[in-house]
DRENPA-3360 file (N, C-alpha, C; in nm, 2 decimals, always signed):
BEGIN
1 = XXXXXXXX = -12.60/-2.20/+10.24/-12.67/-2.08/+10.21/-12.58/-1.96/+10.24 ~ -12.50/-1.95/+10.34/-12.41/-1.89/+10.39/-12.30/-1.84/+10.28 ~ -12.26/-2.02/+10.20/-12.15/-1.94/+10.12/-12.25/-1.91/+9.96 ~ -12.36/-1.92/+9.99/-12.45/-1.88/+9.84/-12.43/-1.72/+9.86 ~ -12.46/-1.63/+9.96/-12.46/-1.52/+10.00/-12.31/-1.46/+9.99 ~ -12.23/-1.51/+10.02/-12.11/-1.46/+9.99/-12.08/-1.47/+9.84 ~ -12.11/-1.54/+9.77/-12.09/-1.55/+9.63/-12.15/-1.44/+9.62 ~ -12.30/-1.40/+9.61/-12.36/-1.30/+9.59/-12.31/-1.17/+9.57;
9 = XXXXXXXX = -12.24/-1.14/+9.73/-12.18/-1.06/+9.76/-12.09/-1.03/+9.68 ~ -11.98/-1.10/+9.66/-11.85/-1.13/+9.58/-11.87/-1.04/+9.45 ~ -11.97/-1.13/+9.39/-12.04/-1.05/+9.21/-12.04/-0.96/+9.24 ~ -12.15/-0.90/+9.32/-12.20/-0.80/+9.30/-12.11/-0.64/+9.35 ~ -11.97/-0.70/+9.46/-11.88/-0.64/+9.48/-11.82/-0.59/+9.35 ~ -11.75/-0.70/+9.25/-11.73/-0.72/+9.13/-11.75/-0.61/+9.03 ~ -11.89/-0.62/+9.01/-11.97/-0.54/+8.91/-11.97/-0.39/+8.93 ~ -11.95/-0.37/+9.07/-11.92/-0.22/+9.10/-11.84/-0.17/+9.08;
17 = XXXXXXXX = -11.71/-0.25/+9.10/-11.55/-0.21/+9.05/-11.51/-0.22/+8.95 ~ -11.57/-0.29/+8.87/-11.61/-0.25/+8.70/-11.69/-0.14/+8.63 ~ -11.77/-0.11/+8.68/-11.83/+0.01/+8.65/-11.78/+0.13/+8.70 ~ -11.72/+0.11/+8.79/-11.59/+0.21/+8.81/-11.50/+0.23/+8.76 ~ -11.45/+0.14/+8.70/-11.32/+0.16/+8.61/-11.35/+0.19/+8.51 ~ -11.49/+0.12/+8.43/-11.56/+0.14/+8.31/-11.53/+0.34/+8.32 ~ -11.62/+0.37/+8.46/-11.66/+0.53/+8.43/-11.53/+0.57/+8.41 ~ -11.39/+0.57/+8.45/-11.32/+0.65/+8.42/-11.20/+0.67/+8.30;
25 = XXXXXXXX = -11.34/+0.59/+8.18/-11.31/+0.62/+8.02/-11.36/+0.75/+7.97 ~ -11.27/+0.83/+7.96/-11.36/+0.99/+7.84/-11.49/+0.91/+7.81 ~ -11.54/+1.03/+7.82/-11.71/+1.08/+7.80/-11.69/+1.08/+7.62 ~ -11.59/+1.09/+7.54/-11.59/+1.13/+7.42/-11.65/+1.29/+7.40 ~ -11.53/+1.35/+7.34/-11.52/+1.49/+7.33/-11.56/+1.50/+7.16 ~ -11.62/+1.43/+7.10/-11.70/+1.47/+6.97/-11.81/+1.38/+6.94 ~ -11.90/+1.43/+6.88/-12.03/+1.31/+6.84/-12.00/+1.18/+6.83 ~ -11.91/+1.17/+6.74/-11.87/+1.00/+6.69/-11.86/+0.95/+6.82;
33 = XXXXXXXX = -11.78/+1.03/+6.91/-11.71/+0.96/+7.03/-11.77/+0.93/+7.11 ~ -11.90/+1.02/+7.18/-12.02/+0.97/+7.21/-12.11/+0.85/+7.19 ~ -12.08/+0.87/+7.06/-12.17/+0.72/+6.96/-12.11/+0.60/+7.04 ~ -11.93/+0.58/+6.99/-11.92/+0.50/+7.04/-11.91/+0.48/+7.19 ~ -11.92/+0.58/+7.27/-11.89/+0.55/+7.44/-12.01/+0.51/+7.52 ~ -12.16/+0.53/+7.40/-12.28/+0.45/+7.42/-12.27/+0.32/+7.39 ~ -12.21/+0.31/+7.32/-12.16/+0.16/+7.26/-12.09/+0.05/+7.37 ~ -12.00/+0.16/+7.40/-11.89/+0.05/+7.51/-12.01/+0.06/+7.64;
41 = XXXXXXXX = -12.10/+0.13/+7.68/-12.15/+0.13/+7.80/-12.26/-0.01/+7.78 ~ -12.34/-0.01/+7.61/-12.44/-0.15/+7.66/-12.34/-0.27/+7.66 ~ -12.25/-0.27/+7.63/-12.13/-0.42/+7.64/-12.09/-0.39/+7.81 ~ -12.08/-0.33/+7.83/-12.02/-0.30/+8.01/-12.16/-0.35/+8.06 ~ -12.30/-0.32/+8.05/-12.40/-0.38/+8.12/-12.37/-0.52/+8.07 ~ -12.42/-0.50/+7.94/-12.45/-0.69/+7.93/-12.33/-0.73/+7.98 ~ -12.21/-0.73/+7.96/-12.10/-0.86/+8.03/-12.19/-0.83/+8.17 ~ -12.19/-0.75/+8.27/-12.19/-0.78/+8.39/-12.30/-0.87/+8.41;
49 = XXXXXXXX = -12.36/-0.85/+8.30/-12.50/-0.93/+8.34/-12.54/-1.08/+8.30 ~ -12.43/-1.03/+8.19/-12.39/-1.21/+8.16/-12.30/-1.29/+8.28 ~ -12.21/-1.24/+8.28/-12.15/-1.27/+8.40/-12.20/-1.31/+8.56 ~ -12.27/-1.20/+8.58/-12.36/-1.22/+8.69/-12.45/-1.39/+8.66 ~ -12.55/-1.40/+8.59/-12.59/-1.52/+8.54/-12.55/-1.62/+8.57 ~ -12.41/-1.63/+8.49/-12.29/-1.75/+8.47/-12.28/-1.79/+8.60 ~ -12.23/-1.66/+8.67/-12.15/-1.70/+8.84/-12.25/-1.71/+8.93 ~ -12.40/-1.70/+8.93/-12.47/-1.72/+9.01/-12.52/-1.88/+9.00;
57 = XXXXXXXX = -12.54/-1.90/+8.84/-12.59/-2.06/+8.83/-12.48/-2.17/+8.85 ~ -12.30/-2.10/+8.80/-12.27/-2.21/+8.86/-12.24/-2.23/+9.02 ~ -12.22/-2.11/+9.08/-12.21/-2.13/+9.24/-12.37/-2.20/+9.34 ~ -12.47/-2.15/+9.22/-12.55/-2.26/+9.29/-12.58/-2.39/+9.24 ~ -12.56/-2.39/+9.12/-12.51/-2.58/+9.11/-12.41/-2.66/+9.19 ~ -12.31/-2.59/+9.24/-12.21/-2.66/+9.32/-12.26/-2.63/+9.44 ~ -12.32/-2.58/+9.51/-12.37/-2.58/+9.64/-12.49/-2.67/+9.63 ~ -12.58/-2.62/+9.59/-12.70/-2.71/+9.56/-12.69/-2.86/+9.55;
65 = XXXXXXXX = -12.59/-2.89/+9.46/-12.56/-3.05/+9.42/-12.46/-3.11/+9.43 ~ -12.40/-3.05/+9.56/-12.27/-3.09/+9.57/-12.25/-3.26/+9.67 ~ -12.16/-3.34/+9.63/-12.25/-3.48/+9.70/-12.22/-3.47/+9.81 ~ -12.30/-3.53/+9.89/-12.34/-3.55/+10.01/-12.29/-3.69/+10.06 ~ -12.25/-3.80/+10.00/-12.31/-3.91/+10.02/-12.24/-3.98/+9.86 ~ -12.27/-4.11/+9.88/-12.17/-4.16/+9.72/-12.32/-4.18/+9.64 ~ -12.42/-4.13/+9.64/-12.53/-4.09/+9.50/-12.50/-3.95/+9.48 ~ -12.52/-4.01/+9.28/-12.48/-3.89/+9.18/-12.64/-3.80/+9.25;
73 = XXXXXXXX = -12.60/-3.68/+9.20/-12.79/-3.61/+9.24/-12.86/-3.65/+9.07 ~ -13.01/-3.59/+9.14/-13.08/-3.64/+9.00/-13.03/-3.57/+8.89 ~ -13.06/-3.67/+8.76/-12.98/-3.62/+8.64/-13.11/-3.61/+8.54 ~ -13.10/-3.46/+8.45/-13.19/-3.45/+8.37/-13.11/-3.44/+8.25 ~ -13.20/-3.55/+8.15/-13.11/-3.54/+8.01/-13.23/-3.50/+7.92 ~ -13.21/-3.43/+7.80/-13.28/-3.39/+7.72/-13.42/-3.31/+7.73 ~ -13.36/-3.20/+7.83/-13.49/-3.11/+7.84/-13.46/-3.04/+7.72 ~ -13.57/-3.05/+7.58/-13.58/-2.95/+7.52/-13.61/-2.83/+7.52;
81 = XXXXXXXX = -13.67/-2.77/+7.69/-13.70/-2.69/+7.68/-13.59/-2.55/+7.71 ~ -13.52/-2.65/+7.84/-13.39/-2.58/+7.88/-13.25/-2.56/+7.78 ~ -13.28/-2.67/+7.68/-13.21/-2.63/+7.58/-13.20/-2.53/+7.48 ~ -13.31/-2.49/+7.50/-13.35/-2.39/+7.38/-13.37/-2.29/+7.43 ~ -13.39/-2.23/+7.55/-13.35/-2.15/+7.62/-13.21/-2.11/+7.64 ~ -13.10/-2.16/+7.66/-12.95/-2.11/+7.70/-12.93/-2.13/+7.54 ~ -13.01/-2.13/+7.41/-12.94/-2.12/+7.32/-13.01/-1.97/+7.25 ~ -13.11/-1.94/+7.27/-13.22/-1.85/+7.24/-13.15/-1.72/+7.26;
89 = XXXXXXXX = -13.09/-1.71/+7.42/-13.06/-1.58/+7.54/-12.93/-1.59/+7.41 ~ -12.82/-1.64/+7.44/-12.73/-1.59/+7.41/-12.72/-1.57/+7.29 ~ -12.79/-1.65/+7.20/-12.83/-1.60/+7.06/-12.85/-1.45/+7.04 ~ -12.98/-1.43/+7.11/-13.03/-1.28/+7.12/-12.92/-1.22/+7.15 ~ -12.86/-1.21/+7.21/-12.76/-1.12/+7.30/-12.70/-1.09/+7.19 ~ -12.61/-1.19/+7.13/-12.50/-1.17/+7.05/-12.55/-1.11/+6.89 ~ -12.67/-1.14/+6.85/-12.76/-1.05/+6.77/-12.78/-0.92/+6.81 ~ -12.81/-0.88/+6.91/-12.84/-0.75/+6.95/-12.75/-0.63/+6.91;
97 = XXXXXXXX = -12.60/-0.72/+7.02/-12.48/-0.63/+7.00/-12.44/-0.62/+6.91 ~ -12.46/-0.70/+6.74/-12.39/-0.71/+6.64/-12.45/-0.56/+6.55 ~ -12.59/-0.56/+6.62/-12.69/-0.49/+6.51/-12.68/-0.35/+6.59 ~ -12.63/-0.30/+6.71/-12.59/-0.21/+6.76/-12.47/-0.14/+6.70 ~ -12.40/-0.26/+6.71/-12.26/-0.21/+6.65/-12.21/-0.18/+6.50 ~ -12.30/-0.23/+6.39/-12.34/-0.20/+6.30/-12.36/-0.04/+6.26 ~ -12.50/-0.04/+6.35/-12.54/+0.06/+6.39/-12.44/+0.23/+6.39 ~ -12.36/+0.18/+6.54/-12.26/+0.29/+6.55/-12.15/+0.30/+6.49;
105 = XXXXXXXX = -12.11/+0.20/+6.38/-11.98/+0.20/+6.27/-12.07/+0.28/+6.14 ~ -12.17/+0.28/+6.14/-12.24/+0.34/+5.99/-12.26/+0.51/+6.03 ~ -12.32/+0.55/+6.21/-12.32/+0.66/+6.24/-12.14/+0.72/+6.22 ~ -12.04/+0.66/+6.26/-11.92/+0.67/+6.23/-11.85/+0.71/+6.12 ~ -11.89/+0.67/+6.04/-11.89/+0.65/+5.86/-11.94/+0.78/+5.79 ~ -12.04/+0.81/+5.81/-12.16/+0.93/+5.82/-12.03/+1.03/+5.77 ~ -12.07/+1.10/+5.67/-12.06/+1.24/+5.64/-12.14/+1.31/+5.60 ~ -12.10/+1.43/+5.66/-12.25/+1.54/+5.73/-12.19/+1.64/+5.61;
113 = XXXXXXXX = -12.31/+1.72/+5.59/-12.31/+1.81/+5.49/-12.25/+1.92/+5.54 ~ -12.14/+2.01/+5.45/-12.12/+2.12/+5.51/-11.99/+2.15/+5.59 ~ -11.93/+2.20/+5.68/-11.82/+2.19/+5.73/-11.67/+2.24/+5.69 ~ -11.60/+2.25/+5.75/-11.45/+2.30/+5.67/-11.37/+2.14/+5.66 ~ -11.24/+2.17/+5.58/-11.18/+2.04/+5.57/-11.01/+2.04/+5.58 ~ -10.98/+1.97/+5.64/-10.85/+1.95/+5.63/-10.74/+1.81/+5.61 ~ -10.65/+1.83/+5.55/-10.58/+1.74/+5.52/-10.47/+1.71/+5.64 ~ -10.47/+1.59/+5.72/-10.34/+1.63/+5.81/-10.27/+1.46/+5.74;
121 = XXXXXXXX = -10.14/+1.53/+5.73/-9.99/+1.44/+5.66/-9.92/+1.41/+5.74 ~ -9.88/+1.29/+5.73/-9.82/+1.23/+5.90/-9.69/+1.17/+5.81 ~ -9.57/+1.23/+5.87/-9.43/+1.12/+5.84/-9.35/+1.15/+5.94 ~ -9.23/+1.12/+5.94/-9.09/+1.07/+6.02/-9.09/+1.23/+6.06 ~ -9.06/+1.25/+6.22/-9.15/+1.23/+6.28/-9.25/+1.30/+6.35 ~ -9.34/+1.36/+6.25/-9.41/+1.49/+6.27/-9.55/+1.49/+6.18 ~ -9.63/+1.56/+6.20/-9.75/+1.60/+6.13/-9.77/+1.73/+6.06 ~ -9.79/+1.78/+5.98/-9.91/+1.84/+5.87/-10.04/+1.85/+5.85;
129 = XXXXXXXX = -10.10/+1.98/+5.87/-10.20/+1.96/+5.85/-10.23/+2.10/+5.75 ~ -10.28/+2.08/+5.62/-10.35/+2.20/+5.54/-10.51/+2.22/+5.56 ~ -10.53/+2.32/+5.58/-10.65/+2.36/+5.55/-10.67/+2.40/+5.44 ~ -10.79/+2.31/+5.37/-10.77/+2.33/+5.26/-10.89/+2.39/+5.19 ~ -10.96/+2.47/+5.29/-11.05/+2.60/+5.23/-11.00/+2.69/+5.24 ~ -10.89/+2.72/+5.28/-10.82/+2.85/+5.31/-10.68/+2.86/+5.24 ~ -10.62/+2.73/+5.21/-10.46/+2.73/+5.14/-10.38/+2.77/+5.23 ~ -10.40/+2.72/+5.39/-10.29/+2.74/+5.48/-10.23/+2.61/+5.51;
137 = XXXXXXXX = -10.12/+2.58/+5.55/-10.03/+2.50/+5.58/-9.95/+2.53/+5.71 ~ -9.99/+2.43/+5.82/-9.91/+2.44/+5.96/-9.81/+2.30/+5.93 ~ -9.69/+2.29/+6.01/-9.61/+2.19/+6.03/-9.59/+2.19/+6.13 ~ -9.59/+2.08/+6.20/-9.53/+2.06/+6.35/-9.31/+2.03/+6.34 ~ -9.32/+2.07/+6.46/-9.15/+2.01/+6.44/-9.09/+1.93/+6.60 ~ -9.04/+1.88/+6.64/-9.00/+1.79/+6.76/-9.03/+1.87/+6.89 ~ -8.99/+2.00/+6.84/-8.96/+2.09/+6.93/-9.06/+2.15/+6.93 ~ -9.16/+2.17/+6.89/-9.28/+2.24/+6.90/-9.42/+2.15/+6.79;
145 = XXXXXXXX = -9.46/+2.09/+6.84/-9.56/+2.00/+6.78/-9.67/+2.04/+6.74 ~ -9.74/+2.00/+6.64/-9.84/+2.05/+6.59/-9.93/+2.11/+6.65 ~ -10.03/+2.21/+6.67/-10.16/+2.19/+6.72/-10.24/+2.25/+6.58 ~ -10.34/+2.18/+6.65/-10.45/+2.17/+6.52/-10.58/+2.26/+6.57 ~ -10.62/+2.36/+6.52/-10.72/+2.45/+6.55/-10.83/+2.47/+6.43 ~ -10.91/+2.36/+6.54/-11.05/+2.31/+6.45/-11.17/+2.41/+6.54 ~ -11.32/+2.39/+6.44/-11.45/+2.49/+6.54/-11.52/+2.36/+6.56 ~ -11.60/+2.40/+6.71/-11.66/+2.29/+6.76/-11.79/+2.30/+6.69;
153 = XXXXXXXX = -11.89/+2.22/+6.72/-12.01/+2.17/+6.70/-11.99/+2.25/+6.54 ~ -11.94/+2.17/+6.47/-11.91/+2.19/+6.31/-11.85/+2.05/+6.24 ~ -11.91/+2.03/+6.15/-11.87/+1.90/+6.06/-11.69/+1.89/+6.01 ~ -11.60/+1.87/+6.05/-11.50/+1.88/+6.00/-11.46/+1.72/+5.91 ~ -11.43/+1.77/+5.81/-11.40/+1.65/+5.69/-11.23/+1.65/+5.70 ~ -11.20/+1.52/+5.74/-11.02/+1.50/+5.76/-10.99/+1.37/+5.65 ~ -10.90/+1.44/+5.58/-10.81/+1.35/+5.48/-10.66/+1.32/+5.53 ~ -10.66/+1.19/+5.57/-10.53/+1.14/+5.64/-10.44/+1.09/+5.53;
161 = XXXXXXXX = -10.34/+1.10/+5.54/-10.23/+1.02/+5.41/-10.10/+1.01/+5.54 ~ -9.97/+0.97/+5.45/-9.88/+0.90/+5.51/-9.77/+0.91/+5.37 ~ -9.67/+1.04/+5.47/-9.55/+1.02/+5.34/-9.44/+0.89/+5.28 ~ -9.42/+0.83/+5.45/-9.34/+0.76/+5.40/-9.41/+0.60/+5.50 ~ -9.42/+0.59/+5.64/-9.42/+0.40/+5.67/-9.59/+0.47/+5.74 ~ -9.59/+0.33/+5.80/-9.76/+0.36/+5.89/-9.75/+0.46/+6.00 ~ -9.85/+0.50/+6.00/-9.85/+0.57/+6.09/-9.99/+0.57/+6.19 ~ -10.01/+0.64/+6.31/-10.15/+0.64/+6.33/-10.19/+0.76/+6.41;
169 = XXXXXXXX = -10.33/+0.80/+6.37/-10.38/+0.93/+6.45/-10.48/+0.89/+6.55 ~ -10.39/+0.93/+6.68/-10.46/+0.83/+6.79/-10.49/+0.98/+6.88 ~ -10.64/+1.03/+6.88/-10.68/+1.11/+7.01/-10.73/+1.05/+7.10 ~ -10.72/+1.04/+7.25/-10.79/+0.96/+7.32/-10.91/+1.01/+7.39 ~ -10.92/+1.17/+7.37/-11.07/+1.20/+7.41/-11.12/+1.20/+7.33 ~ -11.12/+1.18/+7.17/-11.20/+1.14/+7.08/-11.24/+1.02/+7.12 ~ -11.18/+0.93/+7.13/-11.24/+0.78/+7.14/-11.17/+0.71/+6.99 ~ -11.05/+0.74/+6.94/-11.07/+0.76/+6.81/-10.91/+0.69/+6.79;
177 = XXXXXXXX = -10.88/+0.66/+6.68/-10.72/+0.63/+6.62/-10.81/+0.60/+6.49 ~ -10.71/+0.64/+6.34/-10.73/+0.56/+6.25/-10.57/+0.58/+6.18 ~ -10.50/+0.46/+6.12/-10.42/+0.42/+6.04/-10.39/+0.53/+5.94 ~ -10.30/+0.58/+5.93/-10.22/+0.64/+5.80/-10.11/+0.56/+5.76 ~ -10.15/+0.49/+5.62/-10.04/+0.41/+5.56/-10.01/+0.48/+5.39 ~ -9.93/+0.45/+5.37/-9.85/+0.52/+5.24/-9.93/+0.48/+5.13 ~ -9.99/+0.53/+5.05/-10.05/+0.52/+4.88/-10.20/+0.51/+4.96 ~ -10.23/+0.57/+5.06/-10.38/+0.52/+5.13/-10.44/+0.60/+5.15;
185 = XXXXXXXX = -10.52/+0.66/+5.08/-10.59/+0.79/+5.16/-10.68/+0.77/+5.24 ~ -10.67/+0.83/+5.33/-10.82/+0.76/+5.45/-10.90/+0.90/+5.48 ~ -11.03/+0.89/+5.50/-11.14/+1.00/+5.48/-11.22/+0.96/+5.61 ~ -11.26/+1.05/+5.69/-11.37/+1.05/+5.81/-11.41/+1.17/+5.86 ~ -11.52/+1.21/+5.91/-11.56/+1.30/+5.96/-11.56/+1.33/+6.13 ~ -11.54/+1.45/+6.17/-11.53/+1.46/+6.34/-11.59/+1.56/+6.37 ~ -11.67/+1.59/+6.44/-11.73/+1.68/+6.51/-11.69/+1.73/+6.67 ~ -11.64/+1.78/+6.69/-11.63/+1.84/+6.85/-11.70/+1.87/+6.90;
193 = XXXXXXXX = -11.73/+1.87/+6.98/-11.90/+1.88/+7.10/-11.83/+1.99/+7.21 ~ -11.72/+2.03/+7.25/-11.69/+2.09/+7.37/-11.55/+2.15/+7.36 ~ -11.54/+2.30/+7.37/-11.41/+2.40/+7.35/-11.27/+2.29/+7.45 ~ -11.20/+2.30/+7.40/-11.03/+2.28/+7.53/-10.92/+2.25/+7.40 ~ -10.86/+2.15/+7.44/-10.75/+2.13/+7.40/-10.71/+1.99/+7.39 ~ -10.65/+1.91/+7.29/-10.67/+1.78/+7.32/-10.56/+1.72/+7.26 ~ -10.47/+1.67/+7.35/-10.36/+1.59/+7.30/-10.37/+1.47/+7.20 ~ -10.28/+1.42/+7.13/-10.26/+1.33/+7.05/-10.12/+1.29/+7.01;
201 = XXXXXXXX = -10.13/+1.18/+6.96/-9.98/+1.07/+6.92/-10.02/+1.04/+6.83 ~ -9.90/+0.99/+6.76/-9.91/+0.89/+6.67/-9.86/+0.72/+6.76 ~ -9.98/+0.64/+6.74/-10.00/+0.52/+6.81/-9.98/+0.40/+6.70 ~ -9.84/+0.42/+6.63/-9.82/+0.29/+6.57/-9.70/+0.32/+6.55 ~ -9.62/+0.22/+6.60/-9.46/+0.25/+6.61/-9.38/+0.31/+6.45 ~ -9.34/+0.43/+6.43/-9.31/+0.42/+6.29/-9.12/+0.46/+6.32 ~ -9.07/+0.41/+6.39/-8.87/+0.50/+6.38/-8.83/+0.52/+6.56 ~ -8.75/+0.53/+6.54/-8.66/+0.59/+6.65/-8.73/+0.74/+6.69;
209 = XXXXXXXX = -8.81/+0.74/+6.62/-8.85/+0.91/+6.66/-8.98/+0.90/+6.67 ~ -9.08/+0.79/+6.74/-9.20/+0.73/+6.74/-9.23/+0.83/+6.86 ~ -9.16/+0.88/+6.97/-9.22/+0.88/+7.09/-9.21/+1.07/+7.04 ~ -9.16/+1.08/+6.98/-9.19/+1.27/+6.99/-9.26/+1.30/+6.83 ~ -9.34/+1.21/+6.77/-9.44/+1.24/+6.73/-9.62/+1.26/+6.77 ~ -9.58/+1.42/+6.84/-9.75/+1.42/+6.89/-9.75/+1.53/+6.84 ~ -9.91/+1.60/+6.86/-9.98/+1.66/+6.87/-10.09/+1.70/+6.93 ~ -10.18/+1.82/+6.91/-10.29/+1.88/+6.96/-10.41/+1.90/+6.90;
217 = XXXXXXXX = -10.54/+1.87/+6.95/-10.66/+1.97/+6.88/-10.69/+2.06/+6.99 ~ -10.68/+2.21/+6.88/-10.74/+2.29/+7.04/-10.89/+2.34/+6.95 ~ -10.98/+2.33/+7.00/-11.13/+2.33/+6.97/-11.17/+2.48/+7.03 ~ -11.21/+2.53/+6.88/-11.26/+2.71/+6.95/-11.42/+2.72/+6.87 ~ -11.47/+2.82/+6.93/-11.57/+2.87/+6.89/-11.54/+2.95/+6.72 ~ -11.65/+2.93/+6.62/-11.62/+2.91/+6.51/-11.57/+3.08/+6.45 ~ -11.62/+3.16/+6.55/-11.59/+3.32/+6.50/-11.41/+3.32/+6.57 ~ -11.38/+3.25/+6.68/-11.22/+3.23/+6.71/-11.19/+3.17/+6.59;
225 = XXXXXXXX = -11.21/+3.05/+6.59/-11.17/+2.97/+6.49/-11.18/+3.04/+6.31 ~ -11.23/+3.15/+6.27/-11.23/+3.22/+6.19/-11.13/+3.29/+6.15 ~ -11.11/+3.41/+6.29/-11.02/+3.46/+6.31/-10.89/+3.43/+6.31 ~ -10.88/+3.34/+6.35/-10.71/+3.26/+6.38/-10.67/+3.18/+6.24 ~ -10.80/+3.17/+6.17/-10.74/+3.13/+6.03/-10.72/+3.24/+5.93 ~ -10.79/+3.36/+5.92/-10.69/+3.45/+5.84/-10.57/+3.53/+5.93 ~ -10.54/+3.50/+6.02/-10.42/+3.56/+6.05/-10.33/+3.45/+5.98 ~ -10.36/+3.31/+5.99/-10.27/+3.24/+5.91/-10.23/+3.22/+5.75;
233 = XXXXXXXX = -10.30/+3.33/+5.66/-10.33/+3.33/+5.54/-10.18/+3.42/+5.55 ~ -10.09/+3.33/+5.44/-9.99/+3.44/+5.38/-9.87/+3.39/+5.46 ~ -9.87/+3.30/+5.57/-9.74/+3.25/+5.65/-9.75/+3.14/+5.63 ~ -9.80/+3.04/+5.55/-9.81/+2.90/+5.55/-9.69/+2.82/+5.55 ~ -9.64/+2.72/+5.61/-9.51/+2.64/+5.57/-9.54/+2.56/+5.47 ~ -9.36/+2.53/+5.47/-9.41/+2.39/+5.32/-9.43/+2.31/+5.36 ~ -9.44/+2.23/+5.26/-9.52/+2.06/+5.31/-9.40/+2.03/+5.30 ~ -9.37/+1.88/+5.36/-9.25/+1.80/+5.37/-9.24/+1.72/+5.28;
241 = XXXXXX = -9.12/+1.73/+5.22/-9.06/+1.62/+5.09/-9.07/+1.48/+5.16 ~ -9.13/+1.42/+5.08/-9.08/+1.25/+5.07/-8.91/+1.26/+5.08 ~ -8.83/+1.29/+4.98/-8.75/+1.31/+4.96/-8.63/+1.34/+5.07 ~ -8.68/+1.44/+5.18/-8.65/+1.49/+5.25/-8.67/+1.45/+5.36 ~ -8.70/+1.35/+5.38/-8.75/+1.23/+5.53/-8.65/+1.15/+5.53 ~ -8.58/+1.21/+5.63/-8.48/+1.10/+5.69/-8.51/+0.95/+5.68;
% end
């Protein structure tokens, strides 16, 4: 009983220092990101609780029936009932989380009515981004990297492309990366929930110049965010040649 209690102990030490580590994932800094950081929180319960289960039944089957003596302990064969049970639970489980996750890939998917749009163009080894209700064009360069000045609690519509190899737009307070590959246009919507500033990379190896391709979203209030776009009307840079990529 002594070492059943320490098992106990053990898990449930366990489960705390998972949940700790779990908490210090971003909260997600846009709706989607939320969607999904509800997502990762019911899989953080269920494992521990699957787990918990697992490590409790088997630490007390080996204590419980561990031999004593040269007789096997009593053996039960064909309980239909116990069978249908450890196939039921984990059935359900694995149904649940499938229809959850369903769930938050379609909230994900979702385009919301309304909103400004932008196109950000990713190649060797820098980003682009046009706004393309306004006809402005920013470029990032090695030496001074993009930032991207989007309005919060507003639908923003992003069209990703890729001039020349893969690439990827990875924010990590978004909760977020998606692939930019060449001839591929990729479409999604983001919403910002909270004003700052938010780093990003490109998170898919594309050159010798992988590691000084980043960038920024800095997230303003939409009358900032107004303002700071017609000052940009009339200074736009060019887009970058195919051609012209090393």
């Amino acid at each position: 009983m002594r070492r059943l209690g320490r098992g106990w102990r053990a898990a449930a030490l366990l489960g705390v220092v998972a949940s700790g580590v779990a908490g210090c994932m971003p909260a997600g800094a846009t709706v989607q990101g939320k969607d999904i950081s509800g997502l990762y929180d019911v899989f953080l319960v269920a494992g521990i609780v699957v787990a918990g289960i697992v490590w409790s039944l088997v630490t007390w089957s080996v204590l419980r029936y561990r031999r004593r003596d040269g007789r096997l302990p009593v053996q039960h064969m064909g309980d239909v009932r116990i069978e249908a049970i450890w196939t039921a639970i984990p059935l359900a489980t694995v149904l649940a989380l499938f229809v959850l996750t369903v769930l938050t890939l379609g909230s994900l998917d979702a385009v919301q009515p309304g909103g400004v749009n932008i196109r950000v163009v990713a190649f060797r080894w820098q980003w682009q981004v046009v706004y393309t209700d306004a006809n402005v064009t920013n470029t990032g360069t090695t030496e001074k990297p993009l930032q991207i000045v989007l309005p919060v609690n507003t639908p923003v519509h992003v069209t990703l492309e890729s001039l020349d190899v893969n690439h990827a737009m990875f924010l990590p307070a978004f909760l977020f990366k998606r692939d930019a590959i060449p001839g591929h246009v990729t479409t999604f919507d983001i919403q910002i929930t909270a004003p700052g500033v938010y780093p990003g990379s490109c998170a898919e190896f594309c050159g010798v110049g992988h590691d000084a391709m980043l960038f920024s979203v800095r997230a303003v209030d939409m009358a900032t965010y107004q303002a700071w776009l017609a000052s940009q009307v009339g200074g736009a840079s060019l887009a970058p040649s195919a051609s012209a990529v090393p």
